[in-house]
Residue frames as qw, qx, qy, qz and C-alpha x, y, z in Angstrom:
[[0.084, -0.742, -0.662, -0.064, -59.20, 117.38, -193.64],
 [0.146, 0.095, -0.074, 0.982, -59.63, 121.05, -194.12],
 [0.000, 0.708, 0.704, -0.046, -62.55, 122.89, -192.44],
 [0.003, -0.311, -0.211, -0.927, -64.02, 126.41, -194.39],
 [0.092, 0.456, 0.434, -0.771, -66.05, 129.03, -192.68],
 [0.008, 0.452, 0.758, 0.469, -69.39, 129.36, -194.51],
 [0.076, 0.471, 0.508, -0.718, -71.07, 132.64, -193.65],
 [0.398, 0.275, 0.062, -0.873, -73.84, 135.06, -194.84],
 [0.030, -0.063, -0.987, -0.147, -76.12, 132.00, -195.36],
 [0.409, -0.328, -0.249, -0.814, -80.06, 132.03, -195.49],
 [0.457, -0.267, 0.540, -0.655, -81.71, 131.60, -192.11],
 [0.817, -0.120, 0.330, -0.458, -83.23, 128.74, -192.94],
 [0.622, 0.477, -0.608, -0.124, -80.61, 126.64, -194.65],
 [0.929, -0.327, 0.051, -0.166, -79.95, 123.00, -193.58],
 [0.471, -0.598, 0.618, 0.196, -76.79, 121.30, -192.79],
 [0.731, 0.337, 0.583, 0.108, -78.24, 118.37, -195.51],
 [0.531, 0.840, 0.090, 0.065, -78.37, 121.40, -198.05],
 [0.063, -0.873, 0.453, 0.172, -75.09, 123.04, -197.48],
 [0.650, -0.230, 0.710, 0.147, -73.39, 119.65, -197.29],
 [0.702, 0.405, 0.556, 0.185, -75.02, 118.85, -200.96],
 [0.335, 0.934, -0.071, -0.105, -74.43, 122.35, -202.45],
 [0.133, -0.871, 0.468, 0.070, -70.58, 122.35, -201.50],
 [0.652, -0.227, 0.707, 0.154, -70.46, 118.47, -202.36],
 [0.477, 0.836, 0.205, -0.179, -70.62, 119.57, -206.04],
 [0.243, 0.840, -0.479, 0.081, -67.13, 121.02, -206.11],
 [0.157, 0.398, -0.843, 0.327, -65.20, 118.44, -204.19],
 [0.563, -0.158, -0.787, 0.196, -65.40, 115.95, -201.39],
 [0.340, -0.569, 0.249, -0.706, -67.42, 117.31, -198.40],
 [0.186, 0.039, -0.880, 0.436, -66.80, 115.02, -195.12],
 [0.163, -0.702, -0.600, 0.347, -69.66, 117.06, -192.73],
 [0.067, -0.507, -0.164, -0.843, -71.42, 120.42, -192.93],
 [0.254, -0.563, -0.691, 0.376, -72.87, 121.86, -189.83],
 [0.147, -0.792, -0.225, -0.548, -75.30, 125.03, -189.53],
 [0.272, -0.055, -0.631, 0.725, -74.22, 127.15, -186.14],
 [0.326, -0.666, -0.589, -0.322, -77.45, 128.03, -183.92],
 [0.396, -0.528, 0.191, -0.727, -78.59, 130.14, -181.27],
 [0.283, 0.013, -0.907, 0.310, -78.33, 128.33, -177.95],
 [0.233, 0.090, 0.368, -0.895, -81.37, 130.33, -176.53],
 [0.537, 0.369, 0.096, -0.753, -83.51, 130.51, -179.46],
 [0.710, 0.158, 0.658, 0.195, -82.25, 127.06, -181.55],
 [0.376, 0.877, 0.180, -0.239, -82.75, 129.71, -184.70],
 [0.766, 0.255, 0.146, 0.571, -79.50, 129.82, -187.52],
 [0.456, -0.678, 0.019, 0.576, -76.91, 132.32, -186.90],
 [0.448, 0.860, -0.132, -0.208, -76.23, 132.71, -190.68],
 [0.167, 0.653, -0.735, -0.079, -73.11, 130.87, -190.69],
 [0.998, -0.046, 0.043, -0.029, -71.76, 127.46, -190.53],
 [0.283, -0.604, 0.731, 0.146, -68.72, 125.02, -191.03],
 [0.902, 0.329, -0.122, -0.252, -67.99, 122.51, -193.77],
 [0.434, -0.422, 0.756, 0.250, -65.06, 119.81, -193.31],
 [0.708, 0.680, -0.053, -0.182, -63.46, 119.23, -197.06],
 [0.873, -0.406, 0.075, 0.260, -61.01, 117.55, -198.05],
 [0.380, -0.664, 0.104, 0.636, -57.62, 119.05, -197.89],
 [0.365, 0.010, 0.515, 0.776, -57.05, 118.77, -201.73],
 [0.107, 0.641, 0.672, 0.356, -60.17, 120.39, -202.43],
 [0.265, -0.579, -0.503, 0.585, -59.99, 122.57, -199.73],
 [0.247, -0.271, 0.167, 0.915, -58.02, 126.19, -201.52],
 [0.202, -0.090, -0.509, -0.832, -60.17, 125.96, -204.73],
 [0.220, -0.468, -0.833, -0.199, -63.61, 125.66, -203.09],
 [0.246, -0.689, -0.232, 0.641, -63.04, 128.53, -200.99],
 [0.392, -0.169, 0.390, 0.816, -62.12, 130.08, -204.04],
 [0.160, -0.166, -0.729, -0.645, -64.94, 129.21, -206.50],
 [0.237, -0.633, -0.736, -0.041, -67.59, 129.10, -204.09],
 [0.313, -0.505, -0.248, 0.766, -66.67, 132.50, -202.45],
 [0.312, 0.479, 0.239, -0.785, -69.79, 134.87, -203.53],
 [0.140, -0.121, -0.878, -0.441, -71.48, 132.53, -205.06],
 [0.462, -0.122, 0.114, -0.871, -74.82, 132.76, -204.74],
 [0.355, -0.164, -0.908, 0.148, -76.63, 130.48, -202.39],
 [0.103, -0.672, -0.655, 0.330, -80.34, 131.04, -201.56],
 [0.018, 0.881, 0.267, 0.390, -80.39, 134.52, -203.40],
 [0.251, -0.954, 0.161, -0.022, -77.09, 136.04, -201.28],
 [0.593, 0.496, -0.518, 0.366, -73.33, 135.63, -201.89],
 [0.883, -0.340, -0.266, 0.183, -71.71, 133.27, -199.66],
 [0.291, -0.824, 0.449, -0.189, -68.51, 134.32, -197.50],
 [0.966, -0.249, -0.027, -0.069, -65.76, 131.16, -197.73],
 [0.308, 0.689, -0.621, 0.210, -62.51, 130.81, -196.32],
 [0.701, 0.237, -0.646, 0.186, -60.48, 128.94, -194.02],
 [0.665, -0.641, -0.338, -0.182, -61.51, 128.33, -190.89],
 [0.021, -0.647, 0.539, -0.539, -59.66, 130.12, -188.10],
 [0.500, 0.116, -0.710, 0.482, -58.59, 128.32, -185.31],
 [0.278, -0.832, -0.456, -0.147, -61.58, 128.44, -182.32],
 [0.055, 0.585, -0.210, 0.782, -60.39, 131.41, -179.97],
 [0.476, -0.481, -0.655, 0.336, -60.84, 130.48, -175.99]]
């Protein structure tokens, strides 16, 4: 299981959508939208767990692609930071 960073996303995308857009190219496990803890409101980014064979070339092919009228950001999730 590989998990890609999914940014410059439209504010009002769902987890459901991402999940279906990105399950297109490959196997998508889970998709999650990150929020504002304050305001509950999307941050613009997210996280998508894919699997590993699928991972390289879906970052590839999906990187600025256009999703919602703006070109996505996808790579390989970094490792969180404490």
């Amino acid at each position: 299981m590989t998990t890609l960073y999914v940014g410059n996303l439209p504010w009002n995308t769902t987890a459901d959508e991402l999940g279906e857009f990105f399950g297109s190219y490959g196997r998508v496990e889970s998709s999650r939208i990150i929020t504002d803890r304050e305001t509950g409101r999307s941050r613009g980014f997210g996280f998508i767990e894919v699997g590993e064979e699928d991972a390289a070339r879906m970052a590839a092919e999906l990187n600025g692609k256009d999703f919602g009228g703006r070109p996505l950001t996808v790579n390989e999730a970094k490792p969180k930071q404490v």
